[in-house]
MARBA-3410 file (N, C-alpha, C, O; in Angstrom, 1 decimal):
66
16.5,8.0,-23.5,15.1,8.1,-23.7,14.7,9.6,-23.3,15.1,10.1,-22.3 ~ 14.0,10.1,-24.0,13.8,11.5,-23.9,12.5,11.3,-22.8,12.5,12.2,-22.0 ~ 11.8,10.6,-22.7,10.8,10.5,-21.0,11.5,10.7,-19.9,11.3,11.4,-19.0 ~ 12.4,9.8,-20.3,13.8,9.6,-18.8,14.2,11.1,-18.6,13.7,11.7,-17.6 ~ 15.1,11.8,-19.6,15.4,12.7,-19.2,14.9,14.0,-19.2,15.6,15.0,-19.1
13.0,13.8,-19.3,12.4,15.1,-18.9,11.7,15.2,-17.7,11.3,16.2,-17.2 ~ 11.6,13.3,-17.1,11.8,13.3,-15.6,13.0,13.5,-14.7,12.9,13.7,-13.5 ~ 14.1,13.5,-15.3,15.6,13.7,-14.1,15.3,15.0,-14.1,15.3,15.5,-13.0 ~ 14.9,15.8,-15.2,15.0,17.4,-15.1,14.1,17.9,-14.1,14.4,19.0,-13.5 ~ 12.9,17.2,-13.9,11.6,17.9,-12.9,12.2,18.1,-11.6,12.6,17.2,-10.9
12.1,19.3,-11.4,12.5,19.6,-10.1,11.2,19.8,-9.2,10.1,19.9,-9.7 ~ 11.6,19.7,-7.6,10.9,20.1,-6.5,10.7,21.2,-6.3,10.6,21.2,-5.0 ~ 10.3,22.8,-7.0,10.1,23.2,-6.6,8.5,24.2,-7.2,7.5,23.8,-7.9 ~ 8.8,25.6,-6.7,7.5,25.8,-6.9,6.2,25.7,-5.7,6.4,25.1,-4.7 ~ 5.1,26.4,-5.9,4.2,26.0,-5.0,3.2,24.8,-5.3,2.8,24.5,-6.4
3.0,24.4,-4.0,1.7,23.0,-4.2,0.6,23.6,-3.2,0.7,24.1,-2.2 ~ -0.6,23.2,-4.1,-1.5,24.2,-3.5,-2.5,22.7,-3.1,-2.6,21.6,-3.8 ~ -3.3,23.2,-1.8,-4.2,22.1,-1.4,-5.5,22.8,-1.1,-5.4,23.9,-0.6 ~ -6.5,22.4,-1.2,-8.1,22.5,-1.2,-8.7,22.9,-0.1,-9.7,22.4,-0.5 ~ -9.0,23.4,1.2,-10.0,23.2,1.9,-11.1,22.8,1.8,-11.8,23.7,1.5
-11.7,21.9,1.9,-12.9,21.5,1.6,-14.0,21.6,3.0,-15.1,21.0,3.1 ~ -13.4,22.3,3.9,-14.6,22.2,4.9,-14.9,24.0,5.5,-15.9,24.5,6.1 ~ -13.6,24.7,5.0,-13.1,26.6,5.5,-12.8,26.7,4.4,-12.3,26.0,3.6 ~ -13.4,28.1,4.4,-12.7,28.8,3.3,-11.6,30.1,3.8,-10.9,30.8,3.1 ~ -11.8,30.0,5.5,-10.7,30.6,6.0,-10.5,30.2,7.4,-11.4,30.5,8.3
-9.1,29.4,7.8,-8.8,29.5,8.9,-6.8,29.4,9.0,-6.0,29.5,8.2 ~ -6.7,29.1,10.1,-5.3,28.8,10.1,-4.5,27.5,10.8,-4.3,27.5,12.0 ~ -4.2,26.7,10.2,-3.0,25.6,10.6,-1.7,25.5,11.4,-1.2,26.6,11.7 ~ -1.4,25.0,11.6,-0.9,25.1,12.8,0.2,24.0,12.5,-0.3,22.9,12.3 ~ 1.6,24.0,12.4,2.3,22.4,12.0,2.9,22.1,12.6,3.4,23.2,13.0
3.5,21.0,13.2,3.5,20.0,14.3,5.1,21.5,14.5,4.7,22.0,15.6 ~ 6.3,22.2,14.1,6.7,22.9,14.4,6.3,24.5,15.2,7.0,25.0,16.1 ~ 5.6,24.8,15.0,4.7,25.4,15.4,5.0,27.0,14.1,4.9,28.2,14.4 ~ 5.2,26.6,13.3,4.3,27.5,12.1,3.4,27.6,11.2,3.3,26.7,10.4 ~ 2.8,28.5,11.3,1.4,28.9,10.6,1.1,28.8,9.3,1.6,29.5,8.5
0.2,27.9,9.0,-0.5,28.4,7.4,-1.5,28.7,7.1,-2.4,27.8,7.1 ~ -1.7,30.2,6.9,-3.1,30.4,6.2,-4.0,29.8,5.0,-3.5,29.8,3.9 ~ -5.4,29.4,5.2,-6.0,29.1,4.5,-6.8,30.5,4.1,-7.3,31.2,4.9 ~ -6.8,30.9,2.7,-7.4,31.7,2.3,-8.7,31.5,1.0,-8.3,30.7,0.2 ~ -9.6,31.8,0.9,-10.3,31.6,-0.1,-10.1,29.7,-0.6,-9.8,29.1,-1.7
-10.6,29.3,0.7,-10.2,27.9,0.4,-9.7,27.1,-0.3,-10.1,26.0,-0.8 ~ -8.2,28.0,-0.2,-6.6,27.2,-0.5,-5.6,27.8,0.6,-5.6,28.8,1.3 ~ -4.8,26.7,0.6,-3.5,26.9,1.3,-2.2,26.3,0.2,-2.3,25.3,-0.5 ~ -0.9,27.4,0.4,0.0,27.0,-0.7,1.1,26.6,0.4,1.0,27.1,1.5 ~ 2.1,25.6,0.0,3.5,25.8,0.8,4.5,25.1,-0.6,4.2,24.4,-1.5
5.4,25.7,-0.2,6.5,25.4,-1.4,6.4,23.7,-2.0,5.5,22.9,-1.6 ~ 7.2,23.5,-2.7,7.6,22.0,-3.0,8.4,21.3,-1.9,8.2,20.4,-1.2 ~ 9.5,22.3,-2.0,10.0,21.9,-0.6,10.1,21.4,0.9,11.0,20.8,1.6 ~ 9.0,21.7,1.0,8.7,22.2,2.3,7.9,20.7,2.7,6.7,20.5,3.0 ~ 8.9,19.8,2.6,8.4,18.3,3.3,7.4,18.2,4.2,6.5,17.4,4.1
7.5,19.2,5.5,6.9,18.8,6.9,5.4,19.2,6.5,4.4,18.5,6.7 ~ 5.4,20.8,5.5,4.3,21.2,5.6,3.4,20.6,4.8,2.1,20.6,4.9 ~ 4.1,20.0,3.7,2.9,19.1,2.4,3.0,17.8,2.7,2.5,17.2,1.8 ~ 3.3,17.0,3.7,3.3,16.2,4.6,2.2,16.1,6.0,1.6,15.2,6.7 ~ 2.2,16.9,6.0,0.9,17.4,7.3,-0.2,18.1,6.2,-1.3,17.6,6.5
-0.4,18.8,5.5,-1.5,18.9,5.0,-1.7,17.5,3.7,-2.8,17.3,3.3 ~ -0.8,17.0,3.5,-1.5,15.8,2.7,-1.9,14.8,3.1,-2.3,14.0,2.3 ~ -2.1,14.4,4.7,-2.4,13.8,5.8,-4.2,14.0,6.5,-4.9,13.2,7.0 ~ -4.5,15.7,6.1,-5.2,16.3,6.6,-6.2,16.2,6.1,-6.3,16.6,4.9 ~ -7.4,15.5,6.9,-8.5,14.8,6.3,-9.3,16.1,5.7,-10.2,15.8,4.9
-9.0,17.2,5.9,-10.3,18.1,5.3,-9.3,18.9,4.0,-9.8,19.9,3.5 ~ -8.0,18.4,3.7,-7.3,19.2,2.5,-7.2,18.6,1.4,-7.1,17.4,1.8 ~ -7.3,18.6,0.3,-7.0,17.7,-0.9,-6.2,18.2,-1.6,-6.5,19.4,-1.5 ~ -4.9,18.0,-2.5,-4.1,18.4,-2.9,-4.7,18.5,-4.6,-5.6,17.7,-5.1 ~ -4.2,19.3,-4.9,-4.9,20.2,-6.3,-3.5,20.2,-7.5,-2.4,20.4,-7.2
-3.9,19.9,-8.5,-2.6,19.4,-9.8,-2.5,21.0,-10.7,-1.7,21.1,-11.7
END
């Protein structure tokens, strides 16, 4: 099925960008103790990056952005 295999191909990477909705500038803090700046009310962290799009997708004042 060509759906099937243009989901096996999607990879994890790239950036995922989330919203501030309450700053349009401050900084985060993640349970490791590295920093993410909010700028112009967005914050990016890789695809990768489980802990950090995990703690900001949790974070009542971020909304994740498509």
């Amino acid at each position: 099925m060509p759906g099937a295999t243009m989901s096996s191909k999607k990879k994890n990477t790239g950036p995922v960008v989330f919203r501030d909705t309450v700053y349009t500038s401050r900084v985060l803090v993640l349970p490791d103790g590295r920093m993410l700046n909010v700028a112009n009310g967005q914050v990016a962290v890789e695809a990768s990056d489980n802990l950090a799009r995990d703690y900001l997708g949790q974070h009542p004042d971020l909304q994740a952005q498509e």
